[in-house]
C-alpha positions as CSV (number, residue, x, y, z in Angstrom):
1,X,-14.5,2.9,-22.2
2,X,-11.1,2.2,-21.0
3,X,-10.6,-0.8,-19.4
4,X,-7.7,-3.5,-18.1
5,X,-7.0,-6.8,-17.3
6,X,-5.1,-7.5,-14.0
7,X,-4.1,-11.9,-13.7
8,X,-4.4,-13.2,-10.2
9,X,-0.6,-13.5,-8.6
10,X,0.6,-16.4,-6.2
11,X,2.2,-15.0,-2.9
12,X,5.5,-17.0,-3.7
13,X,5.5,-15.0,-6.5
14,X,4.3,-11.6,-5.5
15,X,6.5,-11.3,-2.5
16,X,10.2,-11.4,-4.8
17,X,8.1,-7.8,-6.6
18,X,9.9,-4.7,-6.3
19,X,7.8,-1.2,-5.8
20,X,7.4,-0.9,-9.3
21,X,5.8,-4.7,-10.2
22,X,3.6,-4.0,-6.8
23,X,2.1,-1.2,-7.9
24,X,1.5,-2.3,-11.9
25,X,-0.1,-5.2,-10.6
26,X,-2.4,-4.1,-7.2
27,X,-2.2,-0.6,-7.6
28,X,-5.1,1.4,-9.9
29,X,-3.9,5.0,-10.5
30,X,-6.6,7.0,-12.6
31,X,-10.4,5.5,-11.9
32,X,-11.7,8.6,-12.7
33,X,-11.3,10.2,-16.5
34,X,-13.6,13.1,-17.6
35,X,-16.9,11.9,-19.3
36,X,-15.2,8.5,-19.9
37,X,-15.5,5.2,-18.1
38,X,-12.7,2.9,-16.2
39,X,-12.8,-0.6,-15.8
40,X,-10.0,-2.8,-14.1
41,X,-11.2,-6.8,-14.5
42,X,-9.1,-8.7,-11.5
43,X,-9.0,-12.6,-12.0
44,X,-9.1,-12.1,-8.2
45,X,-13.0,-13.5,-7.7
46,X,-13.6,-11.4,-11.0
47,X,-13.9,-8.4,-9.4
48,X,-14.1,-5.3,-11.6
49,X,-13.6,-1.9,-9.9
50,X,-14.0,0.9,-11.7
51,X,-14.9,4.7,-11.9
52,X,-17.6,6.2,-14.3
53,X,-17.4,10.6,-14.3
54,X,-20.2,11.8,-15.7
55,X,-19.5,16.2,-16.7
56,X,-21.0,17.1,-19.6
57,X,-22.2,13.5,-20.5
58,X,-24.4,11.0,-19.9
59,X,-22.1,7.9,-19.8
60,X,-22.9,4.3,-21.0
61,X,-22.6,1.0,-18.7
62,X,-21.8,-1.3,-21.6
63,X,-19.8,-4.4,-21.4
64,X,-16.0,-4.4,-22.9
65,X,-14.4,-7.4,-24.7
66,X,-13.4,-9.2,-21.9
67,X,-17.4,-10.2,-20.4
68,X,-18.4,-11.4,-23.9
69,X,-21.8,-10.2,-23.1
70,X,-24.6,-9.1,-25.0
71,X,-25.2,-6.1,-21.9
72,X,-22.8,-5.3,-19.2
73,X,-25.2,-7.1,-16.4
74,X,-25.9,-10.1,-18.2
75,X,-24.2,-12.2,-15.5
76,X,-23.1,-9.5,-13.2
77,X,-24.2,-7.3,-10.5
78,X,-23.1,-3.8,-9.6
79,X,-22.3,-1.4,-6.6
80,X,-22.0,2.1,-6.9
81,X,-21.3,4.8,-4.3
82,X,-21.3,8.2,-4.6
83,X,-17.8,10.0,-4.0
84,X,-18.6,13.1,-5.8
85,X,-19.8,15.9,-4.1
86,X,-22.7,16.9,-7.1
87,X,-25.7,14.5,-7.6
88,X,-25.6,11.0,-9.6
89,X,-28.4,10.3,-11.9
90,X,-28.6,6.9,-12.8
91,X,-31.2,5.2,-14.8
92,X,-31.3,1.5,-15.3
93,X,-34.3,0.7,-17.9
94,X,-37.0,2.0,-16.9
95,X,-36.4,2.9,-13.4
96,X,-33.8,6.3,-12.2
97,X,-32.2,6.7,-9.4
98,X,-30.3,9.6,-7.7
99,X,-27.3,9.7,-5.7
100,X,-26.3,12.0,-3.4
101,X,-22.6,12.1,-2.1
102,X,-21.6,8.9,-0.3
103,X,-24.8,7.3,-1.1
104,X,-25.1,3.5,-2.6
105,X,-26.8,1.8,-5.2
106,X,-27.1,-1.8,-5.9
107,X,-28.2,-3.4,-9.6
108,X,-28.9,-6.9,-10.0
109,X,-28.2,-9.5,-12.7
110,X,-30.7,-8.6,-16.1
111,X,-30.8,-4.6,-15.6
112,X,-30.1,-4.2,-19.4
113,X,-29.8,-1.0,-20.1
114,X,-27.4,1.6,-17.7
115,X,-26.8,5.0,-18.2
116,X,-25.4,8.0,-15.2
117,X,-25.4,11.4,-15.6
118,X,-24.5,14.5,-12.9
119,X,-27.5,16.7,-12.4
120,X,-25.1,19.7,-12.5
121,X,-22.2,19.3,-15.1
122,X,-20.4,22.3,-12.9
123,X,-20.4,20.0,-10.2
124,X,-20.2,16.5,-10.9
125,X,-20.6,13.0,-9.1
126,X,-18.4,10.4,-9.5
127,X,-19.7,6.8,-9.5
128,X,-16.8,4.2,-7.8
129,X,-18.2,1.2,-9.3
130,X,-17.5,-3.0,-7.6
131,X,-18.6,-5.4,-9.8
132,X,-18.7,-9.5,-9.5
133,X,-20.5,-12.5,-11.2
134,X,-24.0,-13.4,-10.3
135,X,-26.2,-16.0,-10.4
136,X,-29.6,-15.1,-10.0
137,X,-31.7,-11.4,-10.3
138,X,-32.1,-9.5,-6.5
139,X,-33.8,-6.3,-6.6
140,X,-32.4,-3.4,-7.2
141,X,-32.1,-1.0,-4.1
142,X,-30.7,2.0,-3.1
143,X,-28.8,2.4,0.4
144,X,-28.1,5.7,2.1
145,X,-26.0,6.3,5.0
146,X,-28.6,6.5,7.5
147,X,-29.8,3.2,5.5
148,X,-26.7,1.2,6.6
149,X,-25.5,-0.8,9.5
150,X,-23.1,1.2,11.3
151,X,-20.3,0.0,13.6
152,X,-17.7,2.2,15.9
153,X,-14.5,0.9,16.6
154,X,-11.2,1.7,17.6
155,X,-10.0,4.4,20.2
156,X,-8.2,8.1,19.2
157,X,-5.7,6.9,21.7
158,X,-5.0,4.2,19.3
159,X,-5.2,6.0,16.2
160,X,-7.3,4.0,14.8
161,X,-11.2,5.6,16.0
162,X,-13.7,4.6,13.0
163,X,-16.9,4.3,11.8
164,X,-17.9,1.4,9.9
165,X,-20.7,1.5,7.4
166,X,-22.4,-1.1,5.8
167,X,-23.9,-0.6,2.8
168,X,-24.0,-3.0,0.4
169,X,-24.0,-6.3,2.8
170,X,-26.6,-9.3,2.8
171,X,-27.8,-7.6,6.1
172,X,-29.3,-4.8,4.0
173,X,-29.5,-6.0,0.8
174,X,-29.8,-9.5,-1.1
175,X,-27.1,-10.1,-3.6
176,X,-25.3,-12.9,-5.0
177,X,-21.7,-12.7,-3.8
178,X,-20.7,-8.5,-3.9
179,X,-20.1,-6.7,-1.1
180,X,-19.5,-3.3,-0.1
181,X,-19.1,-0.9,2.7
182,X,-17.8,2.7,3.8
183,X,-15.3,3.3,6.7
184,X,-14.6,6.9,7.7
185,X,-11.6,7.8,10.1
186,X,-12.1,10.0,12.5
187,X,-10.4,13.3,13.2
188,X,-6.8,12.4,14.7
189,X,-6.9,9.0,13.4
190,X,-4.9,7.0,11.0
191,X,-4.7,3.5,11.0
192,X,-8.0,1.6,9.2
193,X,-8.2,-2.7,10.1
194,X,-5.8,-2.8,12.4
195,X,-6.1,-5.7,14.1
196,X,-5.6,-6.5,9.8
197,X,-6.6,-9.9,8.6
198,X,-7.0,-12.6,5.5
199,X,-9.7,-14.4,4.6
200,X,-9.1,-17.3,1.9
201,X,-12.8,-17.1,1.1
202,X,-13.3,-13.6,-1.0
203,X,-11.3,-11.3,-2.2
204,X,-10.9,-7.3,-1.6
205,X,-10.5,-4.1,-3.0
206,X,-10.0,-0.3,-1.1
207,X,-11.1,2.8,-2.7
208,X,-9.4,5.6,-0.5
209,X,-11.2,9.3,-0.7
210,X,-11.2,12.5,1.6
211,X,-7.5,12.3,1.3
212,X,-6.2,16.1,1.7
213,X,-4.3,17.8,-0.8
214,X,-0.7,17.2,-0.2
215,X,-1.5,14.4,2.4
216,X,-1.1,10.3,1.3
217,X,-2.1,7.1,2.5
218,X,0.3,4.0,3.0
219,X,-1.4,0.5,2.1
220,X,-0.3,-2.3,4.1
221,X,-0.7,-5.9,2.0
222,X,1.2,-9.4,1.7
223,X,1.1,-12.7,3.9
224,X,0.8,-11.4,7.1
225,X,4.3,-12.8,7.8
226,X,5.6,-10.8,4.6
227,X,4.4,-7.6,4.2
228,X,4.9,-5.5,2.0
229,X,3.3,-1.3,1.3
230,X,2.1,0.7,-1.6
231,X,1.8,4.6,-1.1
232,X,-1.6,5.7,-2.5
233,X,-3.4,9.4,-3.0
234,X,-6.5,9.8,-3.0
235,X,-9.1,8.8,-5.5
236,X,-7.1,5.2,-6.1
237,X,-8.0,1.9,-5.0
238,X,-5.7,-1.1,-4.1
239,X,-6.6,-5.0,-5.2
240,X,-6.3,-7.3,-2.3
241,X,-6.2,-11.3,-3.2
242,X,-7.3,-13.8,-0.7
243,X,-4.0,-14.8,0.7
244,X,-3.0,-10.5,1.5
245,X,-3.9,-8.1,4.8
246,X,-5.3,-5.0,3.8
247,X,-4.4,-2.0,6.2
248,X,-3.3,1.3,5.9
249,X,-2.2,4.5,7.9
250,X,-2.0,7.9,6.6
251,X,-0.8,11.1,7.3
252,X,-4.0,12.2,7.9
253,X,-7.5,11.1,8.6
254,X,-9.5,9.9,5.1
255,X,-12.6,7.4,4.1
256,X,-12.2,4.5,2.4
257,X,-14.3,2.1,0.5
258,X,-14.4,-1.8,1.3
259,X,-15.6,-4.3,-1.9
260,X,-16.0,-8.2,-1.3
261,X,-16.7,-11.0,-4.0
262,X,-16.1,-14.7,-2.9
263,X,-18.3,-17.2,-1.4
264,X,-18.9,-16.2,1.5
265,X,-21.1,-13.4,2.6
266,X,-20.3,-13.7,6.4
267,X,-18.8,-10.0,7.1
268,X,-17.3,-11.8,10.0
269,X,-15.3,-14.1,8.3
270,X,-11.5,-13.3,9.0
271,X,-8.3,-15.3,9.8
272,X,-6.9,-12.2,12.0
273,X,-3.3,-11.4,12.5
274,X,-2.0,-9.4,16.2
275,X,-0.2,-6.3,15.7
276,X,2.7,-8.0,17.2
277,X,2.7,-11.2,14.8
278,X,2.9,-8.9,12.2
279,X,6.4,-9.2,9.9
């Protein structure tokens, strides 16, 4: 288990950072470690992201120092999603569940026991993991893609022609506060949220994937009247407070990954910024 605390940062504060103190603090680099486990606890809403690669192992959910927690799920509840190509395996007590690639699962507050494997060590799944306090037990449930609520936005003329993907949202399953979704860019596209906006009720986190070799994705964050960027690759995920935008172009198209914890589950909750009142 390897695992990191990140503090929550004020915008007075966070918009004097230079590259370096942007990417140390919102920036996580290396989710996914060979048989080993990744954890990154943001005091942003308590989010945890993280990345679990099961190859020759079966790998352990168990909770680090941080939760002082008998089990990881004690008072939590988890998302995973599939962003290996091989197929999870994921047993939680008594119960297993298997995971093609970008498939979803969600586990509720109790499940005590957690353990993923990769049904073919020579070709692996990797588990991108949300995490976020919970109150009460919902079911466990699995989402695939033709499971969740789908959205098409955007225009190629724009740049910006998506699909949205709902996976993990209180329209398709019950949970305390997480959610989670999957937006894939279209061929010729680049830009992902633009119109971009805050919302001062949750928090956010981006998992970008399907990022080609050689090819890199530029994260747009900050008060939407002081932006600042972080340049990503692919397989690494960006923590997005309350106050910040989240947007991004690339150099090509890609897929990202959308997490929520707060206290609102209305997906429709934004503040949104124009293009043009951007700064």
């Amino acid at each position: 288990m390897n695992w990191e605390l990140r503090y929550a940062n004020h915008p007075a504060d966070a918009k004097s950072y230079d590259t370096a103190r942007l990417r140390k603090e919102f920036l996580i680099e290396d989710l996914f470690i060979a048989d080993d486990v990744k954890m990154v606890y943001s005091m942003n809403d308590r989010l945890i992201v993280g990345g679990m690669y099961p190859v020759k192992k079966t790998l352990k959910l168990e909770p680090f120092e941080e939760l002082k927690a008998k089990y990881y799920l004690e008072r939590r509840e988890i998302g995973f999603i599939n962003v290996g190509k091989g197929l999870a395996i994921i047993k939680a007590d008594d119960k297993e569940y298997k995971l093609a690639y970008k498939e979803a699962l969600y586990l509720g507050q109790g499940n005590r026991e957690v353990r993923v494997a990769s049904e073919d060590p020579s070709n692996p799944a990797k588990l991108y993991i949300n995490s976020a306090p919970a109150h009460k037990s919902f079911p466990n449930k699995k989402v695939t893609k033709s499971e969740a609520e789908v959205v098409v936005l955007g225009s190629l003329e724009a740049s910006n022609h998506r699909q949205i993907n709902k996976l993990l949202i209180n329209s398709v399953v019950e949970t305390c506060q997480l959610q989670m979704g999957m937006t894939e860019l279209k061929p010729g596209s680049v830009w992902n949220t633009m119109p971009t906006h805050v919302h001062n009720r949750r928090m956010e986190a981006y998992f970008y994937f399907e990022v080609p070799e050689n090819q890199v994705v530029c994260h747009f964050m900050g008060e939407p009247q002081e932006t600042r960027h972080i340049w990503m690759k692919g397989d690494q995920a960006v923590i997005s407070p309350a106050w910040s935008i989240h947007s991004a172009a690339a150099t090509s198209n890609y897929t990202f990954i959308w997490g929520m914890a707060g206290e609102n589950l209305d997906y429709d909750d934004m503040d949104k910024a124009k293009p043009t009142e951007l700064k």
